[in-house]
C-alpha positions as CSV (number, residue, x, y, z in Angstrom):
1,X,73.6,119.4,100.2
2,X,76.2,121.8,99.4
3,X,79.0,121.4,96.6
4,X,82.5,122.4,96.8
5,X,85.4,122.1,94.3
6,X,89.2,120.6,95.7
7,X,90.1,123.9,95.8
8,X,87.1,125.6,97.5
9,X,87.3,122.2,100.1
10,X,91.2,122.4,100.7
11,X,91.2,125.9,101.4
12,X,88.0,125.8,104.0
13,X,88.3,122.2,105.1
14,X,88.6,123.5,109.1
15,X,85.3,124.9,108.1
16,X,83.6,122.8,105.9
17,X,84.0,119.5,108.0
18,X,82.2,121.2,111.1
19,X,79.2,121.5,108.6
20,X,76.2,119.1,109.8
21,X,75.0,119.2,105.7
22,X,76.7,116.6,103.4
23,X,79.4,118.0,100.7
24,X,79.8,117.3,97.0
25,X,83.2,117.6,96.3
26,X,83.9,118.6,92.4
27,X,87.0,118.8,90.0
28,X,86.3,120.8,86.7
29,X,82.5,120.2,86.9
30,X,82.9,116.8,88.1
31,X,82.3,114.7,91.3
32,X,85.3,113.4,92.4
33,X,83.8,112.7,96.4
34,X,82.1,113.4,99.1
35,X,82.3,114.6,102.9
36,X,79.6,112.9,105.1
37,X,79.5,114.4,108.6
38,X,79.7,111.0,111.4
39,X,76.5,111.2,113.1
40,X,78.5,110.0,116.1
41,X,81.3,108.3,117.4
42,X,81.2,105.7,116.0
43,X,81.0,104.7,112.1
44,X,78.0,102.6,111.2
45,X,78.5,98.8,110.3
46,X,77.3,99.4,106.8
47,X,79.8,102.3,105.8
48,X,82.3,100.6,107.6
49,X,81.9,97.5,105.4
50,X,81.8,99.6,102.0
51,X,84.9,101.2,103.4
52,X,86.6,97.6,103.8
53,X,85.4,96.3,100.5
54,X,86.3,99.3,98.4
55,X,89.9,99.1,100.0
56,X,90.3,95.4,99.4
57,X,89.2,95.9,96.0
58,X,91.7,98.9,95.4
59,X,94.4,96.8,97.1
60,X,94.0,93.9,95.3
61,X,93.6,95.7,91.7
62,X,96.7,97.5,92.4
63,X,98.4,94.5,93.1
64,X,97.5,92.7,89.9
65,X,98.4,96.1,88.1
66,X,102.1,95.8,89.9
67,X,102.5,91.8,89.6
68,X,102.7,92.0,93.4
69,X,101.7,88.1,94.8
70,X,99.9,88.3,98.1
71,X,102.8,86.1,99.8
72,X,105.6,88.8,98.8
73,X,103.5,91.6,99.8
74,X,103.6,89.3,103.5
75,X,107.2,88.9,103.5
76,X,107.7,92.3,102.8
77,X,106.0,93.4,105.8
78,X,107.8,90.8,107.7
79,X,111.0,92.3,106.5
80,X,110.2,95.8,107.2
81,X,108.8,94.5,110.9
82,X,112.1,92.8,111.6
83,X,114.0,95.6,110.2
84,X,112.2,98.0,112.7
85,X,112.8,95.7,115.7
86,X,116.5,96.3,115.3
87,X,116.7,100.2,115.8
C-alpha cells in the first residue's frame, strides 16, 4: 500500500489512480482517505452501500446542523426543477 499526502496526490493524481496498489492519502501526518483502484466496472454491492450510508448520514447531520426539515429541502428542489423548466 502506498501513502501519499494531498499535495503529493493532487499533483500526480493522472498517475496515481492508474496504480493497481491501494493509496493512503495523508494531511500533516494524518490519514485523511483513501484511493481504492475498482477492480471492474462495476462497484461491488457492499461499497456501494457504505457509500449510501455514509452520504445519508452526512446529509442528514448537515441538515440538523442547518435546521433544514426534509420537506423544505423537497420543495426546494421542486422550486429549482420548475425554475429550470422555464429557460
Amino acid at each position: 500500500m502506498k501513502t501519499a499526502t494531498v499535495r503529493e496526490f493532487r499533483d500526480r493524481a493522472t498517475k496515481l489512480l492508474k496504480e493497481e496498489e491501494p493509496i493512503i492519502v495523508t494531511r500533516h501526518g494524518k490519514i485523511v482517505g483513501f484511493f481504492l483502484p475498482a477492480a471492474g466496472d462495476a462497484l461491488p454491492l457492499e461499497i456501494k452501500k457504505d457509500l449510501f450510508y455514509t452520504l445519508t448520514s452526512e446529509i442528514r447531520s448537515t441538515m440538523k446542523e442547518r435546521g433544514v426539515t426534509e420537506e423544505a429541502l423537497l420543495a426546494d428542489f421542486e422550486k429549482a426543477r420548475k425554475a429550470r423548466r422555464r429557460r
